[in-house]
PyMOL commands that place a pseudoatom at each C-alpha (Angstrom):
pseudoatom trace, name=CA, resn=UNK, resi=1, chain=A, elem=C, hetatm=0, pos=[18.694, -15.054, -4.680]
pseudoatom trace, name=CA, resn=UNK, resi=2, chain=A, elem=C, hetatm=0, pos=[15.915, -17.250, -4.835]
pseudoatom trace, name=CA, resn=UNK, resi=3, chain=A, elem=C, hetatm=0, pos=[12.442, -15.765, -5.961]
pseudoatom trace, name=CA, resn=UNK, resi=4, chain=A, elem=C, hetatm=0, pos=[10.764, -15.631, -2.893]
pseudoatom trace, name=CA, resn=UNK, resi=5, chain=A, elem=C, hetatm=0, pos=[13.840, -13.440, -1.723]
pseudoatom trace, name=CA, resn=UNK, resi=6, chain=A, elem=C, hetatm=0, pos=[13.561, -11.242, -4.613]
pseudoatom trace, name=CA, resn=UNK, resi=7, chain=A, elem=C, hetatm=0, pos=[11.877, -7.692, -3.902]
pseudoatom trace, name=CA, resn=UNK, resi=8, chain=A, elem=C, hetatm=0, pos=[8.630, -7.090, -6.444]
pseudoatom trace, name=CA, resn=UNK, resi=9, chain=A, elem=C, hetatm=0, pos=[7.594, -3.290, -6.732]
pseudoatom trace, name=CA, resn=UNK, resi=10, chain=A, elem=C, hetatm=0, pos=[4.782, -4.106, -4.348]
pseudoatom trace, name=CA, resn=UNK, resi=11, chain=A, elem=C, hetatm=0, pos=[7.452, -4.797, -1.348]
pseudoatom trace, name=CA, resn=UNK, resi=12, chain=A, elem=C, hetatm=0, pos=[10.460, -2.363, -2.511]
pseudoatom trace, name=CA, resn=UNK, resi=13, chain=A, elem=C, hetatm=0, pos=[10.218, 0.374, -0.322]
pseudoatom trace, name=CA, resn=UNK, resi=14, chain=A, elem=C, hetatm=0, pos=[10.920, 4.247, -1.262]
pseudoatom trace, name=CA, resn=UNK, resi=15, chain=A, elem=C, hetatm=0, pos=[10.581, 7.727, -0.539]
pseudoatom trace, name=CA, resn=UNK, resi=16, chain=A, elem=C, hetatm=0, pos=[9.844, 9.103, 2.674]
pseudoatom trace, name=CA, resn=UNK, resi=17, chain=A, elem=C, hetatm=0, pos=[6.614, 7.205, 3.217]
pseudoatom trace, name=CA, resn=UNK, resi=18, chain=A, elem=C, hetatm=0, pos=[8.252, 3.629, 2.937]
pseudoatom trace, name=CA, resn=UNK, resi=19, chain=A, elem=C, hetatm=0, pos=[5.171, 2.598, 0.936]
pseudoatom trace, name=CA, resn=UNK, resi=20, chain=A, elem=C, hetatm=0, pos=[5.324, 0.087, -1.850]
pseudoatom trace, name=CA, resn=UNK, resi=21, chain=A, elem=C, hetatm=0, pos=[3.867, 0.509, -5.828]
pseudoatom trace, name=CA, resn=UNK, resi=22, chain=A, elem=C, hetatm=0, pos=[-0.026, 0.615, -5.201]
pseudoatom trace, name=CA, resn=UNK, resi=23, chain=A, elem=C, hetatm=0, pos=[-1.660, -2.261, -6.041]
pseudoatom trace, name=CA, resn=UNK, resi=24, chain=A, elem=C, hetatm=0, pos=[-4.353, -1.643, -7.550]
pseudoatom trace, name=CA, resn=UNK, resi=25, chain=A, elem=C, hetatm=0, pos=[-3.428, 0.622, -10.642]
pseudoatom trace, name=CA, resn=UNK, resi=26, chain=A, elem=C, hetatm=0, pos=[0.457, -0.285, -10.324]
pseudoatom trace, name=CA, resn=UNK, resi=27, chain=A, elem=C, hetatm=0, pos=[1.776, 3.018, -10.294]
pseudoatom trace, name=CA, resn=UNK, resi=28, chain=A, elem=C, hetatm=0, pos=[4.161, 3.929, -7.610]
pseudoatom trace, name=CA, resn=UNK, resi=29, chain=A, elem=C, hetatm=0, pos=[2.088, 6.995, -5.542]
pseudoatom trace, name=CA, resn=UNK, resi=30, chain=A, elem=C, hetatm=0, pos=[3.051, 8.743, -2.908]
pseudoatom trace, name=CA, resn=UNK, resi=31, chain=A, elem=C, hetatm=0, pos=[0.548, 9.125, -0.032]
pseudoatom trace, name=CA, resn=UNK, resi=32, chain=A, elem=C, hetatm=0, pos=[0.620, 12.735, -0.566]
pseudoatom trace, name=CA, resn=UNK, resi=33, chain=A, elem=C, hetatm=0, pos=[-0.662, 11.665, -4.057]
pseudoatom trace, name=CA, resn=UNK, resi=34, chain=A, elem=C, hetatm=0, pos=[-3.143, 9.595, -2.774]
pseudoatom trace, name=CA, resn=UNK, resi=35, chain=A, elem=C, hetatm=0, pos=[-4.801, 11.354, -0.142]
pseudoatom trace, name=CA, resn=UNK, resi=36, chain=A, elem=C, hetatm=0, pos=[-5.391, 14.364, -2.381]
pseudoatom trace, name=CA, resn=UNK, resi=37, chain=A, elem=C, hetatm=0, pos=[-7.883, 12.524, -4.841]
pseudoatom trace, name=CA, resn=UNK, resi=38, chain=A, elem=C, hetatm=0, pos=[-11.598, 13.546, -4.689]
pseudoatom trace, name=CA, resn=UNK, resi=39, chain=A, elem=C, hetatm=0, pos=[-13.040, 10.847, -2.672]
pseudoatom trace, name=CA, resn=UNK, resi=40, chain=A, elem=C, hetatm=0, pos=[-16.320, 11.719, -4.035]
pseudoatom trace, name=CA, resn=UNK, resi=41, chain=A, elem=C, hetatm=0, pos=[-15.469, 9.723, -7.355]
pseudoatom trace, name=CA, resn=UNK, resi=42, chain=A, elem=C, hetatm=0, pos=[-14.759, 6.653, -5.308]
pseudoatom trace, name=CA, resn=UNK, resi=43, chain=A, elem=C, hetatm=0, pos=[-11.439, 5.360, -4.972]
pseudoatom trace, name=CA, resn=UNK, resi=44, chain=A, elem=C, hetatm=0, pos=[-9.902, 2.868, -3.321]
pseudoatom trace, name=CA, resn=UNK, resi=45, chain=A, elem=C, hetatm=0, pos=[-6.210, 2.119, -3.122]
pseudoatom trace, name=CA, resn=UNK, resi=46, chain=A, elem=C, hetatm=0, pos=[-3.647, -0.745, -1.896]
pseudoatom trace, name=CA, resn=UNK, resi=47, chain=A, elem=C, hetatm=0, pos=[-0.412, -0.780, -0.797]
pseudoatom trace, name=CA, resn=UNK, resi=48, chain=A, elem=C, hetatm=0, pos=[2.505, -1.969, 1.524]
pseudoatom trace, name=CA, resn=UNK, resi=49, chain=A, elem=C, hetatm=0, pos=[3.905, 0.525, 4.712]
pseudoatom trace, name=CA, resn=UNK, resi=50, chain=A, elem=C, hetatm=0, pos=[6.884, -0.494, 6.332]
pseudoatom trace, name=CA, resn=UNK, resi=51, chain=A, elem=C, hetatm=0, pos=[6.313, 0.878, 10.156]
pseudoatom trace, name=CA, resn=UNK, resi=52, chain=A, elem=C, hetatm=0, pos=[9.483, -0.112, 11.193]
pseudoatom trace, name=CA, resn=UNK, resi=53, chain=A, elem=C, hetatm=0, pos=[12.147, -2.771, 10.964]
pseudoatom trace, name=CA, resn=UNK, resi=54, chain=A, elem=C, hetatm=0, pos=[9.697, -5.579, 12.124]
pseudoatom trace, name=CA, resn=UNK, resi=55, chain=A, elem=C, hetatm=0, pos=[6.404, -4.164, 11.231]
pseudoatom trace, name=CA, resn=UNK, resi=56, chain=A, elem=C, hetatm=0, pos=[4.905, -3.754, 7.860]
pseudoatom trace, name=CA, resn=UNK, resi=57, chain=A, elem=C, hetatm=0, pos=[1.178, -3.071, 6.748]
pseudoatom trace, name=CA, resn=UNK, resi=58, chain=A, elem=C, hetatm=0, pos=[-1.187, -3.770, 4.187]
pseudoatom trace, name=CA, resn=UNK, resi=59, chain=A, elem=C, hetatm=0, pos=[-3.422, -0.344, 4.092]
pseudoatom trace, name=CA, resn=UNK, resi=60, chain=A, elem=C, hetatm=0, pos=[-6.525, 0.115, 2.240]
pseudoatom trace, name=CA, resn=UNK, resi=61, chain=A, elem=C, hetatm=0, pos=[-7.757, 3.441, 1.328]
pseudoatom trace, name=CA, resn=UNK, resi=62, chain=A, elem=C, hetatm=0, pos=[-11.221, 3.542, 0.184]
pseudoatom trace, name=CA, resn=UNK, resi=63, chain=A, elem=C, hetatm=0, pos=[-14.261, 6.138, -0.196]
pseudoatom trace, name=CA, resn=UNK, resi=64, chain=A, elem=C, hetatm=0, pos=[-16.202, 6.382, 3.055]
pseudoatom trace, name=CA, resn=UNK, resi=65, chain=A, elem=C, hetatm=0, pos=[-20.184, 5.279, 2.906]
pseudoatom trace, name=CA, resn=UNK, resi=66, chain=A, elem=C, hetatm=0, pos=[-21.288, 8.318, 2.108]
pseudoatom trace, name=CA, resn=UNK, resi=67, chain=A, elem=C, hetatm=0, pos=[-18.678, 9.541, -0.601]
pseudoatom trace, name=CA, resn=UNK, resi=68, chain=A, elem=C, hetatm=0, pos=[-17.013, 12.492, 1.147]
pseudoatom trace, name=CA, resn=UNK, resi=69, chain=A, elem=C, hetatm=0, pos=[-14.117, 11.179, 2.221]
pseudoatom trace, name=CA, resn=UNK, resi=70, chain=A, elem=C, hetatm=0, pos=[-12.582, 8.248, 2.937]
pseudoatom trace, name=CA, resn=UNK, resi=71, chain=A, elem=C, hetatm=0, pos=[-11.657, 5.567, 5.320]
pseudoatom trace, name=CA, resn=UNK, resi=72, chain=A, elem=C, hetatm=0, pos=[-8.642, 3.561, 6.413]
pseudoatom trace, name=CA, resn=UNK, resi=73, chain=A, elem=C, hetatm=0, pos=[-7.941, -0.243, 6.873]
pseudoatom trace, name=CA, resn=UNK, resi=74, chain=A, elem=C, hetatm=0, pos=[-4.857, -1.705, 7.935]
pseudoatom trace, name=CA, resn=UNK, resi=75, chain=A, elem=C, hetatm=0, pos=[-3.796, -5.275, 8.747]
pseudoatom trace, name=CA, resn=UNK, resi=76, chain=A, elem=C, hetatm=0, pos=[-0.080, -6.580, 9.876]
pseudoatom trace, name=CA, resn=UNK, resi=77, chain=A, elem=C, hetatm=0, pos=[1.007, -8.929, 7.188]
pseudoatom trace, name=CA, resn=UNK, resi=78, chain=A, elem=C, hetatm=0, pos=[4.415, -10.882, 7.300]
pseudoatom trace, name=CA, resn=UNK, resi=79, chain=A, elem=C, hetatm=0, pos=[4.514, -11.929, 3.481]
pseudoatom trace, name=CA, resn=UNK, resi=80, chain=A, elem=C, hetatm=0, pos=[3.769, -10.171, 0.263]
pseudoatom trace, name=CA, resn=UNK, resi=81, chain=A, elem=C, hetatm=0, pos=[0.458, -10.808, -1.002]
pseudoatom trace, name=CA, resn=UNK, resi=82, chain=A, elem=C, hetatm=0, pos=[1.985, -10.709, -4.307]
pseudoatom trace, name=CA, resn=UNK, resi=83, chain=A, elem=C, hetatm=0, pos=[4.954, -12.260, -4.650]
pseudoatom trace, name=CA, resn=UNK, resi=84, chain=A, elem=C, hetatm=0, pos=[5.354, -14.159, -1.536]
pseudoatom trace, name=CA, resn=UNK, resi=85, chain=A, elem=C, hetatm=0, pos=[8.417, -13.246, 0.123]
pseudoatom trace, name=CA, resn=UNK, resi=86, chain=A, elem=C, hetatm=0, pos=[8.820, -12.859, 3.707]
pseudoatom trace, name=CA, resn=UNK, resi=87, chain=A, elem=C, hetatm=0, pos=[8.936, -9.588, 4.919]
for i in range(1, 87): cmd.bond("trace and resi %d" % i, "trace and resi %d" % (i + 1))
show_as sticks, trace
zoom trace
């Protein structure tokens, strides 16, 4: 298996949520996890959803403007943005 083959953390999928380690404190969360922080302290978190057999997601978590909750980003990606392989 050639590197960019290789699953990282970041792209290995578990649990329920099919979500990769988070990328920003690399610690493998749960959305359940992360969704029950208090936004108010201003977080902001990374990670990897697989939708579905073709469809995977980078999705960004972050504190909303006026720190009371938060909003969410997310963008189709077809590689991982940290070890490269094609997902």
């Amino acid at each position: 298996m050639t590197r960019s083959q290789a699953k990282c953390p970041y792209c290995d999928f578990q649990g329920e949520d099919q979500i990769g380690m988070e990328i920003n404190s690399e610690k493998r969360l749960s959305e359940d996890q992360m969704m029950s922080v208090d936004w108010e302290d201003g977080y902001w978190f990374n990670y990897l959803r697989r939708r579905n057999r073709d469809q995977v997601t980078l999705v960004s978590l972050h504190t909303d403007n006026e720190f009371y909750s938060f909003d969410s980003d997310e963008v189709e990606i077809e590689y991982c943005p940290k070890c490269g392989r094609k997902l």
